[in-house]
C-alpha positions in Angstrom: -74.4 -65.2 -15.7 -73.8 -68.4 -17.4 -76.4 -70.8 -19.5 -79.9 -71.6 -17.2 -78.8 -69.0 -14.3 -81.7 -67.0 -13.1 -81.2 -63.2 -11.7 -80.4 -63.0 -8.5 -81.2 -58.9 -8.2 -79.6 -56.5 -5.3 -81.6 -53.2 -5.4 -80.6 -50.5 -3.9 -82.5 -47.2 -3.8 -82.8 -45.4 -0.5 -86.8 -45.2 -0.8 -88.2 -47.9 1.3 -91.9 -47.6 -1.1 -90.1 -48.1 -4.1 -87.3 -51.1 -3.1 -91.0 -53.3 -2.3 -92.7 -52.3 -5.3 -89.5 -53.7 -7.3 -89.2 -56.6 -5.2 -92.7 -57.6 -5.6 -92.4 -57.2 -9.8 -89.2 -59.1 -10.0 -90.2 -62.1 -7.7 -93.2 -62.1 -10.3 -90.8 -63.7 -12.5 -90.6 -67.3 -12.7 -87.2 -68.2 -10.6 -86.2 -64.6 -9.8 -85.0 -63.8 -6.7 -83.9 -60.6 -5.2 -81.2 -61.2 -2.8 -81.0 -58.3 -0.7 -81.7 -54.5 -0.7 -79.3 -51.9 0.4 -80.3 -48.0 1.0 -77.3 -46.3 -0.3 -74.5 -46.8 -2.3 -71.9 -48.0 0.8 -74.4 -50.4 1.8 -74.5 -51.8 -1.7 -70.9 -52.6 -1.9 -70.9 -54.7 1.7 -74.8 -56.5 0.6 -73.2 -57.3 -3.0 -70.3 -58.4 -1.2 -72.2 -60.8 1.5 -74.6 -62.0 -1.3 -72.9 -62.4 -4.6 -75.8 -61.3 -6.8 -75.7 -61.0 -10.4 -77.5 -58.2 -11.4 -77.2 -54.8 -9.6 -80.2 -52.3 -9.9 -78.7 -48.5 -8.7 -80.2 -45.8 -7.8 -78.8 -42.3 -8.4 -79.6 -40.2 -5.7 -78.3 -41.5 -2.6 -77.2 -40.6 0.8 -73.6 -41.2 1.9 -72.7 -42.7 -1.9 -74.8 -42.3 -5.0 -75.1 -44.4 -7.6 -72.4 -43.7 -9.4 -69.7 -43.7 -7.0 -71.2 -47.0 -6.0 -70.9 -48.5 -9.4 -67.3 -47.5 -9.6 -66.2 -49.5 -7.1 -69.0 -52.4 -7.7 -67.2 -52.5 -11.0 -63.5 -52.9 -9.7 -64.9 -55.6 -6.6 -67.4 -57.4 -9.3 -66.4 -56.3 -13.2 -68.8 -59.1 -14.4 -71.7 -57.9 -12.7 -74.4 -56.3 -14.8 -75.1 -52.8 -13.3 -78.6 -51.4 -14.0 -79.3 -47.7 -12.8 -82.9 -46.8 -12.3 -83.4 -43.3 -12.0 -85.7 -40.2 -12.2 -82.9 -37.9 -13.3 -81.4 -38.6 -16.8 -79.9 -36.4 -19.3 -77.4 -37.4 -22.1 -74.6 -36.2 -20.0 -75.8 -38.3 -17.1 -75.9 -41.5 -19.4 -72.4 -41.2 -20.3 -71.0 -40.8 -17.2 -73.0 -43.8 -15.9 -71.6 -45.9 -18.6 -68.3 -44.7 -18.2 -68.5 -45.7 -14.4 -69.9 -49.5 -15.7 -73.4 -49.3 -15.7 -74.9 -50.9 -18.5 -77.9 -49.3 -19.2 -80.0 -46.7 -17.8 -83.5 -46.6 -17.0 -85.9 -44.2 -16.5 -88.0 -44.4 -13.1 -91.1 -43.0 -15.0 -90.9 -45.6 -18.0 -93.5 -48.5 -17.3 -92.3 -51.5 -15.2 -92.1 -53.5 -17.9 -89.0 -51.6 -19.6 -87.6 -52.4 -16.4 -87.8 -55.7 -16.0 -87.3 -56.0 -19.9 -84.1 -54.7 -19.8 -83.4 -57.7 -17.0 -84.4 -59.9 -19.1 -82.6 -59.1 -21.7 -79.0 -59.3 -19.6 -79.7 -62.8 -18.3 -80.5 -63.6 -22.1 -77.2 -62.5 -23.5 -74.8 -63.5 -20.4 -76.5 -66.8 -21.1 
């Protein structure tokens, strides 16, 4: 992301409730934006297109493309874009599949907020 460069956060998740809730806890953050929102995984790859973000938060579960198939080609358009999938549905087999498709780390949709936006944190901290 570079030294002083705050998140700039596309979320995708095909949940309307949800994509809100994370809005609102990431523009919480002192010059955090979230730069768009896309409901599945093909509208993800023409929103990250339009607005260059720098940190990707997937969902799995998706119509039309999950997360995973999304990150796949997220990773060839934009390989140093951070990918983040935020899920209810992770096993071990899950997390090394996402990993091997580019996401960086997984996260667990019932953890507490705070791991969430933690885990954020942390990526702006070490692309700084």
């Amino acid at each position: 992301m570079g030294e002083g460069v705050l998140p700039r956060i596309l979320i995708v998740d095909d949940s309307a409730p949800l994509r809100k809730s994370l809005r609102r806890c990431f523009e919480c953050e002192p010059g955090w934006q979230v730069s768009g929102e896309a409901t599945n995984g093909k509208e993800a790859i023409q929103k990250a297109c339009e607005l260059h973000p720098n940190i990707i938060l997937l969902d799995l579960s998706m119509p039309e493309m999950n997360g995973l198939e999304a990150a796949k080609a997220l990773k060839k358009l934009m390989p140093s874009v951070p990918l983040v999938m935020f899920t209810s549905f992770v096993t071990a087999n899950l997390e090394r599949e996402a990993l091997a498709c580019g996401i960086c780390r997984v996260i667990v949709k019932s953890d507490p907020m705070g791991k969430l936006v933690g885990c954020v944190r942390s990526m702006v901290a070490e692309a700084a």
